[in-house]
N, C-alpha and C positions, 0 to 999 in steps of 0.2 A: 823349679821343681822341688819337691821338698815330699816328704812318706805319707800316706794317707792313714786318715784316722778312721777307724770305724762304730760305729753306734749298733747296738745287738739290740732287737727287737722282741726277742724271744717271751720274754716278759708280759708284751701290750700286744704290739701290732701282729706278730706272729698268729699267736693263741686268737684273737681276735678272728683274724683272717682266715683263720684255716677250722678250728674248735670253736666255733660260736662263742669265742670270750671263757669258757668252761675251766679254763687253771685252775685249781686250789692252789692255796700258797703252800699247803702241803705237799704238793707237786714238786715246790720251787726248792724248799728248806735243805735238802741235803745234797742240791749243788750248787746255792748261791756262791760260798765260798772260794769254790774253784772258779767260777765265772768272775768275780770281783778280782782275781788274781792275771786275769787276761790282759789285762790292759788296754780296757777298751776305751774309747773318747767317754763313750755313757753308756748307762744298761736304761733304755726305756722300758719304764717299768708301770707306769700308772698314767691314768688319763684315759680320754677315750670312752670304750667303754665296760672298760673296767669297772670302774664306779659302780652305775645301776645297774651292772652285773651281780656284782658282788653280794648289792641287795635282794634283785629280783630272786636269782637260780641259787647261787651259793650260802647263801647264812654267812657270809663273812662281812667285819666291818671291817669298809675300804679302808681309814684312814689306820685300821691296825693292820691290815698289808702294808702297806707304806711302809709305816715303822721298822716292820718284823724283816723288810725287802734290805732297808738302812741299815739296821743293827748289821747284817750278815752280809754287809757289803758296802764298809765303811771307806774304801780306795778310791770306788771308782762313781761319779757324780751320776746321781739317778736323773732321768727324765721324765716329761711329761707330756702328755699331748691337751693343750687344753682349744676350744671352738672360741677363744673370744668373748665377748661377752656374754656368748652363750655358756662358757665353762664347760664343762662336763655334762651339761642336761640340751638340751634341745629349743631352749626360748631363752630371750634374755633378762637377767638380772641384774639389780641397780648395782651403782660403782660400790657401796657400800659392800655388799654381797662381794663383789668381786674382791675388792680390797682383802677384804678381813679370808676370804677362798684361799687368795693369792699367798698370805703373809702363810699360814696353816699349813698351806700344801711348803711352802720351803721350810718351815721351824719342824716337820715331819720327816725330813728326807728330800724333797725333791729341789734339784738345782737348776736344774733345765726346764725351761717353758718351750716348748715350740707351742707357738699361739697361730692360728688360721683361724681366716672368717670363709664362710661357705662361698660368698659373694666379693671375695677379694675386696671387701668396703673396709678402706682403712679406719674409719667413726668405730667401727666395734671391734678394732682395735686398741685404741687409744686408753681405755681404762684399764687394761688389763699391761700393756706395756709400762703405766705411771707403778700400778702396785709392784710387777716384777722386780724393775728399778728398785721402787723404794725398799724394796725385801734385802735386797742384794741377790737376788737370783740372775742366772744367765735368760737372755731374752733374744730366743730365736724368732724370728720372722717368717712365716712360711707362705710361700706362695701357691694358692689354688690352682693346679695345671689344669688345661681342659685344652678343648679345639671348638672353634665355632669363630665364626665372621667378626665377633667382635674382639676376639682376643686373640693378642701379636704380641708380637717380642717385644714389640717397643711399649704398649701397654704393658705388660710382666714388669718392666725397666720402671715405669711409673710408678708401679705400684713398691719394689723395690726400695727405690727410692724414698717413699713414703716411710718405709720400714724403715731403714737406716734412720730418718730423722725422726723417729719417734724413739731412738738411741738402740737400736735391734746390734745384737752382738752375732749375731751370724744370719746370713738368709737362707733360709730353706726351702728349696723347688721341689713340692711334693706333687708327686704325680699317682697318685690315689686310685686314680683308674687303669694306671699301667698304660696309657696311652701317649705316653714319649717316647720317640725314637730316636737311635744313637745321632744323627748329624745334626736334627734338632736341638737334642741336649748340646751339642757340643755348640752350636748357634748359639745357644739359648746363655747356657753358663759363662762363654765369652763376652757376651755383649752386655751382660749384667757386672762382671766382674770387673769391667772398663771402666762402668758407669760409678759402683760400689765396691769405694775397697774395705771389705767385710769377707771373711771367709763362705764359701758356698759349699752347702751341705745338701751331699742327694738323695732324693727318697723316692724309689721305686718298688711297684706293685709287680711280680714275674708275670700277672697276668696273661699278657701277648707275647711272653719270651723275650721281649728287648732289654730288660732291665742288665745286665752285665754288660750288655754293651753298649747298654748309655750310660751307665758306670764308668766305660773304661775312656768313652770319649770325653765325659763332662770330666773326668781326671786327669787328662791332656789339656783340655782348657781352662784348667784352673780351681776344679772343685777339689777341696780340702778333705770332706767330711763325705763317709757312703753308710747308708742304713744297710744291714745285711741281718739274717738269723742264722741260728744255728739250723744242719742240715736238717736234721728229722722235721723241723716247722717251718721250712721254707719252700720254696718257690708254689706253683700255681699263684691263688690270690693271696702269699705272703709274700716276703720279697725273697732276695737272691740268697744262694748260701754263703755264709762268712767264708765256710772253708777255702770255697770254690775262688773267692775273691782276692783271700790271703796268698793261695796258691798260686793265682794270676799274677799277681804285683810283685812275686817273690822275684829276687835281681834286678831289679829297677829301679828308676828313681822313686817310684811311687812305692816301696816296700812298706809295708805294715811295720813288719819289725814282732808282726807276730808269731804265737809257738801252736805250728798245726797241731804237733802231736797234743796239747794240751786243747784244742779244739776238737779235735777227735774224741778224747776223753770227754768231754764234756756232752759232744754228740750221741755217745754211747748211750749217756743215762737219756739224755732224752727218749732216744728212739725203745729204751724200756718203758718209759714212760707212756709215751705212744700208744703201743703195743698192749700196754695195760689198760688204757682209755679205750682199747680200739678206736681208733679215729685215723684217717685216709692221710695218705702222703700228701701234698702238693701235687699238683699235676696241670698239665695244661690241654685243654680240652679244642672243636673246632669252635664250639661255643663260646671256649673265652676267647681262643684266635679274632673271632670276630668283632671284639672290643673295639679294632681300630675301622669298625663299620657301625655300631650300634652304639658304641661308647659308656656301658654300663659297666659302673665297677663289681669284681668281681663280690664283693658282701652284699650288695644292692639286688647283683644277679642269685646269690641264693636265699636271701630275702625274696625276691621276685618267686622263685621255684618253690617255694616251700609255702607263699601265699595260694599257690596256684592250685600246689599239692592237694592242699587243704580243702581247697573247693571243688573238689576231683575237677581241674580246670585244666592241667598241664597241658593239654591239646591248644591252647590259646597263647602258648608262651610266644611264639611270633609273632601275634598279632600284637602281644606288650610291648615288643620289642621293638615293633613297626612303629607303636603308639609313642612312645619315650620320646624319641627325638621329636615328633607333632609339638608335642605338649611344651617339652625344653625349649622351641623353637617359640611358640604362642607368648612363655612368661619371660622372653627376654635371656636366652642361655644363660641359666645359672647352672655352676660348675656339678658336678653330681657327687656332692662330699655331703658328710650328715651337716646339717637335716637335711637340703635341699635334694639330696637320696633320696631320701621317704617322703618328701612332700611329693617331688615331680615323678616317683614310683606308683606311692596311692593313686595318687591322681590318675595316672594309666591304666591302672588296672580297674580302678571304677568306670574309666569310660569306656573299658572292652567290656570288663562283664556283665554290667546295665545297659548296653547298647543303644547309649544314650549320649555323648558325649557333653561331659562338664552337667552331668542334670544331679549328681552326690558330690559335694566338693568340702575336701577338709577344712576345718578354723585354721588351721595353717597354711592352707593355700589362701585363702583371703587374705592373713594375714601378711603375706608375701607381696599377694598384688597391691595391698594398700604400702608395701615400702615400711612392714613392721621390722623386717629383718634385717632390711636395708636397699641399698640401692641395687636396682634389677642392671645387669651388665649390659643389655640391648632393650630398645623398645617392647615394651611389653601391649601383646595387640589389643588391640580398643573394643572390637567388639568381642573376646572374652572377656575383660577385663568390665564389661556395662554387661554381661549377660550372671557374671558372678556377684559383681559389687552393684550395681545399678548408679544411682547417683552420689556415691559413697566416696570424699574428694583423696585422694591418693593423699600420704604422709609427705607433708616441704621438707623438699631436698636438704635446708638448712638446719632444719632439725634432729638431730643423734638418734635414731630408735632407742640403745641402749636408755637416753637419759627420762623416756615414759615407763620403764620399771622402777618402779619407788616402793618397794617395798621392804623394808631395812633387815637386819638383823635383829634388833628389838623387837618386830613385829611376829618375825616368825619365832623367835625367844618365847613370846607371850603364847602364840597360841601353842605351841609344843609343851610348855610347861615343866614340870616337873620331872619326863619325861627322859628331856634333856639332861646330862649332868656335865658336858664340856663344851666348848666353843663349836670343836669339833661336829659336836653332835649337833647341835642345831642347823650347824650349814648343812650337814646331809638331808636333815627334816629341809632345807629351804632350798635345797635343788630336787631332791624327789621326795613329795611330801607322803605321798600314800604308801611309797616303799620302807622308808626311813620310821616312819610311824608302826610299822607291824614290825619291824626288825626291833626295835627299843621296845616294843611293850613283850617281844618274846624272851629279850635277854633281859630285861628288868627282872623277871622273873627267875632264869637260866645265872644270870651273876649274883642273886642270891639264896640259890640253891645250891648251883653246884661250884666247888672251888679246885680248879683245875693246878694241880700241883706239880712239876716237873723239873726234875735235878737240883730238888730244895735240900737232899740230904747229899747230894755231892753222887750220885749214883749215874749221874750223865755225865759227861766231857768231853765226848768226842763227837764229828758231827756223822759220822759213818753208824752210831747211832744212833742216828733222827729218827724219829717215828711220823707212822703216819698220820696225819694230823686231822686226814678225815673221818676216818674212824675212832679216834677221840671224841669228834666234836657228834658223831652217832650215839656215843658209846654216853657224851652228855646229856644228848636226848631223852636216851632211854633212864638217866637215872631223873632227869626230870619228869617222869611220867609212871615213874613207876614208887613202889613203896621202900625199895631199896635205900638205904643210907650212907653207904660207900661202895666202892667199886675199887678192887686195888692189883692192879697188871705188872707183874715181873715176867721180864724176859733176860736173862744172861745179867749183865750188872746194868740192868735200866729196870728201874722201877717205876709204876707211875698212879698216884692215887688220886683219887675223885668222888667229894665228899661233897654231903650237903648238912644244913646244920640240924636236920631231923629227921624222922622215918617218915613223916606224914606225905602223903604225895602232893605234888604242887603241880596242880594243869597248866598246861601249854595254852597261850594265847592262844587266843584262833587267830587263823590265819588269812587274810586276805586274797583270793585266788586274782594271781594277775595272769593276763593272758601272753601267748609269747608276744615277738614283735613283729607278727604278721599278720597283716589282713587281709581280706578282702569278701569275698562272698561264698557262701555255703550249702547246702540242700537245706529247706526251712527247719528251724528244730520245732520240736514238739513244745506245745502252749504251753508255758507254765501257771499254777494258778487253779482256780477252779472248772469243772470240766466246762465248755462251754454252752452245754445243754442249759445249763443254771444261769448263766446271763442275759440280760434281755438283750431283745433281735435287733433294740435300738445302738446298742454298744457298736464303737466302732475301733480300730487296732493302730496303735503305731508301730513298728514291728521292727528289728534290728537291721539296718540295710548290708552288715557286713559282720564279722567273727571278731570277739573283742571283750573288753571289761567295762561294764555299766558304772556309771557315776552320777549318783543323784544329788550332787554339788560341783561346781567346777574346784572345789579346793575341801580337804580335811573339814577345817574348820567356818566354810562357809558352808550360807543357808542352801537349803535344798531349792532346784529349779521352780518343783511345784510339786504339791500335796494332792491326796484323794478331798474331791471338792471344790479346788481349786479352778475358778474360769480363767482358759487359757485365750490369747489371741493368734491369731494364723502367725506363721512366721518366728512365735518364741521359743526361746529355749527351753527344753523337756528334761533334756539329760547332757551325757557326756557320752559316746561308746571311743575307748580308746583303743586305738589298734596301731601296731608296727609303730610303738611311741607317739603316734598322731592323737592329740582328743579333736575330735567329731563332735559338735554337737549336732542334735538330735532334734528338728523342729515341729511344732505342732504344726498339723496339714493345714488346719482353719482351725476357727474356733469353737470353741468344748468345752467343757467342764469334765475333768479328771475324774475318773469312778471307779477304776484298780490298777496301782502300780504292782504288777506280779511280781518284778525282780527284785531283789535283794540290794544294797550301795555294793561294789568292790565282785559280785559276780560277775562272773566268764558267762559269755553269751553269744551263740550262733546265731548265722543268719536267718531272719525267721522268727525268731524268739519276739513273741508279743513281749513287750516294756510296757505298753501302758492302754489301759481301752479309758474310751472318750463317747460323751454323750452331745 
């Protein structure tokens, strides 16, 4: 027996789960210090998806959270949630990429890796474990929970084991969908911990309300380490409250050893925070209840709602829900963690709302059946599998998916350019390139105009006068766009001035509209383009099959799919429509010669929305 350590989520997974990812780190600034004073095992703070968060909604760059997260919480060791060799993005990138991610993300702050692959495939693992090692960073192993025929305790053990010998310093049993139950966990953590002696660290989702008390069993049989948040962002789909936890183990052998009343405190400002965002408590609904029937984690499930929303479709949410397990079941049960969320989500929802099943299927669903991601956990069935791929031979087992991304750091250096001006920055261009690309060409211009200045004459010291830091970064908008030449805010003894080096006004980048990360289908929009009275009657439409962002390259810096003029053949690629992180591509019906591309690269586009007429 020995006192349980706790890990605060509040930071990543909290906000994630509950605020669609939406923190400012101005949110965070004026209680990191108290929090870093708690004494918690770690503050997970970054990872996830954070990252193209940060780019997509926020104007914040990730890797200066990070820093700004370190600076003001220099005690207590930051974490990270990284997918493996997928890292932080959604596909995978070469060991190169990872390596040089890996070293970055620890030389910034982070000490903790908890590393999972979607498909429990240890190969996309292994390069991300070699660089954490070589960083000196901690190297958590986490294992994908799920339920389904092919996966048992004794596989979990295997896979375990795996981790250990790839030198894993703690294992971690995340249960992402909140679909662990207390006897299980307490199975579960035992028979692992027999097997592996590595400390065991629990992560539950309050989803279906079991999470405390498989908390309290996996801490009877031997888990060391519990994920918890502060109350104001916890339970429903985030996990349990620290308070609630501390309070539990208090006089025990498992004591924290922690100070409620400083957790209290700290809960306070949140729930101002809250309050201020308006944004909904945690709560557990029959919908989530029903997780341990449907088994959709709860982000998956308001991704699902919010796809549905869109398409005034909500009336159809059971039959997605019906659909989910079909489909999970078809491609070999893969666990339902990102991607494999979004891939085996899309996938449902195109087969409900075309009522067609499998006849719209994502470049990431193929790339799945072909064993891009990795290995499928169960048999994946034959005639999907010939109705999507055809004679397309599946990827040898012997071969690493990770080691077919070959695209280096040098590569994506080159084509970012000058754009770039740290290590830092390039890797964000080479895990999301279209986001990372409009964020550097807007502060290119925003870092030299305006010069954001604060507590340089000694007028700040304290951190109870933090300001807020999104209205600063409004407040720099506005002088970038305006004829203004300074701007200068006193309040009591904080001063805070914001200069650019001339009157002249300096325009904003345009901006790339990305869409959020929901798809699916929509009432058709209105043509864009010329009216159609003016085209001939020969023109024929390829037209948007679902709500999303048009790409008429699959990358930044490559060539476009196809030009006005262009003869295309049946079956090619047209475009990209990317939706709920999925690129889609788009294929010519037959063959045609291109005669108007209406849309724009990087425009938002509904369902309906002609993309291209063909003769």
């Amino acid at each position: 027996m020995q006192p349980v350590h706790i890990t605060d989520t509040t930071l990543r997974d909290a906000h994630q789960s509950l605020w669609a990812t939406r923190m400012e780190i101005g949110d965070m600034l004026p209680i990191l210090s108290k929090m870093d004073s708690v004494g918690y095992w770690s503050l997970e703070a970054w990872g996830g998806a954070t990252f193209d968060t940060c780019l997509r909604f926020l104007d914040e760059n990730p890797w200066e959270r990070l820093r700004t997260i370190k600076k003001h919480c220099p005690k207590t060791p930051l974490q990270m949630l990284t997918r493996g060799q997928n890292l932080v993005g959604y596909h995978h990138y070469s060991d190169d990429i990872v390596n040089r991610f890996t070293a970055a993300s620890k030389r910034n702050g982070v000490h903790v890796f908890r590393v999972f692959d979607a498909l429990n495939d240890i190969r996309n693992i292994e390069a991300s474990a070699r660089a954490i090692k070589d960083c000196g960073g901690h190297f958590e192993g986490a294992i994908s929970y799920t339920i389904s025929p092919v996966h048992t305790i004794d596989s979990y053990i295997e896979y375990a084991l795996a981790l250990r010998d790839l030198g894993a310093d703690t294992i971690c049993i995340k249960d992402m969908a909140g679909m662990l139950t207390p006897f299980r966990a307490e199975r579960m953590v035992a028979a692992i911990k027999e097997e592996v002696d590595l400390p065991i660290h629990l992560h539950c989702h309050y989803i279906g309300g079991m999470a405390p008390m498989n908390y309290l069993k996996g801490v009877e049989a031997g888990a060391s380490i519990i994920d918890t948040a502060v109350v104001s962002l916890a339970f429903g789909n985030s996990q349990p409250a620290g308070e609630m936890l501390v309070a539990a183990l208090k006089e025990s052998p498992y004591d924290t050893g922690l100070d409620l009343d400083l957790l209290f405190e700290i809960a306070h400002y949140w729930e101002d925070v809250r309050e201020k965002k308006n944004v909904k408590r945690g709560f557990t609904s029959l919908l989530s209840m029903e997780v341990f029937s449907h088994q959709v984690p709860g982000g998956m499930m308001s991704n699902l709602v919010s796809q549905l929303e869109q398409q005034k479709a909500l009336d159809r949410l059971d039959d997605v829900l019906n659909e989910i397990p079909k489909v999970r079941a078809e491609v070999g049960y893969p666990p339902l963690v990102t991607p494999m969320s979004q891939i085996v989500g899309t996938q449902a929802v195109l087969n409900v709302l075309t009522g067609k099943r499998w006849s719209i299927v994502p470049q990431e669903m193929k790339d799945y059946l072909r064993g891009l991601y990795g290995q499928a956990p169960g048999p994946v069935n034959k005639e999907i599998y010939q109705q999507v791929l055809g004679d397309i031979v599946p990827l040898d087992p012997s071969v690493r998916p990770g080691s077919l991304a070959t695209q280096t750091f040098d590569d994506f250096a080159e084509e970012i350019g000058d754009l770039a001006h740290s290590e830092e920055d390039v890797l964000m261009y080479a895990l999301f390139p279209n986001e990372a690309r409009t964020y550097l060409e807007n502060h290119q211009k925003g870092a030299e105009s305006a010069v954001f200045m604060m507590g340089t004459e000694g007028q700040i010291s304290r951190e109870e006068e933090a300001v807020d830091v999104g209205q600063i970064r409004d407040l720099i908008r506005t002088l970038e766009t305006s004829d203004v030449a300074e701007v200068v805010i006193e309040e009591g003894d904080t001063k805070i001035t914001l200069r650019k080096p001339s009157a002249s006004p300096i325009p904003t980048a345009p901006v790339v509209t990305q869409s959020a990360p929901e798809a699916a289908f929509a009432s058709p929009a209105s043509h864009v383009g010329a009216p159609e009275s003016s085209r001939p009657s020969t023109w024929k439409t390829v037209i948007a099959p679902m709500v999303g962002t048009f790409y008429a390259s699959p990358s930044p810096e490559a060539p476009v799919y196809c030009s006005v003029g262009d003869c295309v053949e049946a079956g090619n690629a047209l475009c990209i429509v990317e939706a709920m992180k999925l690129m889609n591509e788009i294929e010519m019906p037959e063959m045609g010669v291109i005669k108007e591309i209406p849309v724009s690269n990087g425009e938002a586009v509904e369902y309906g929305t002609v993309l291209f007429y063909y003769e």
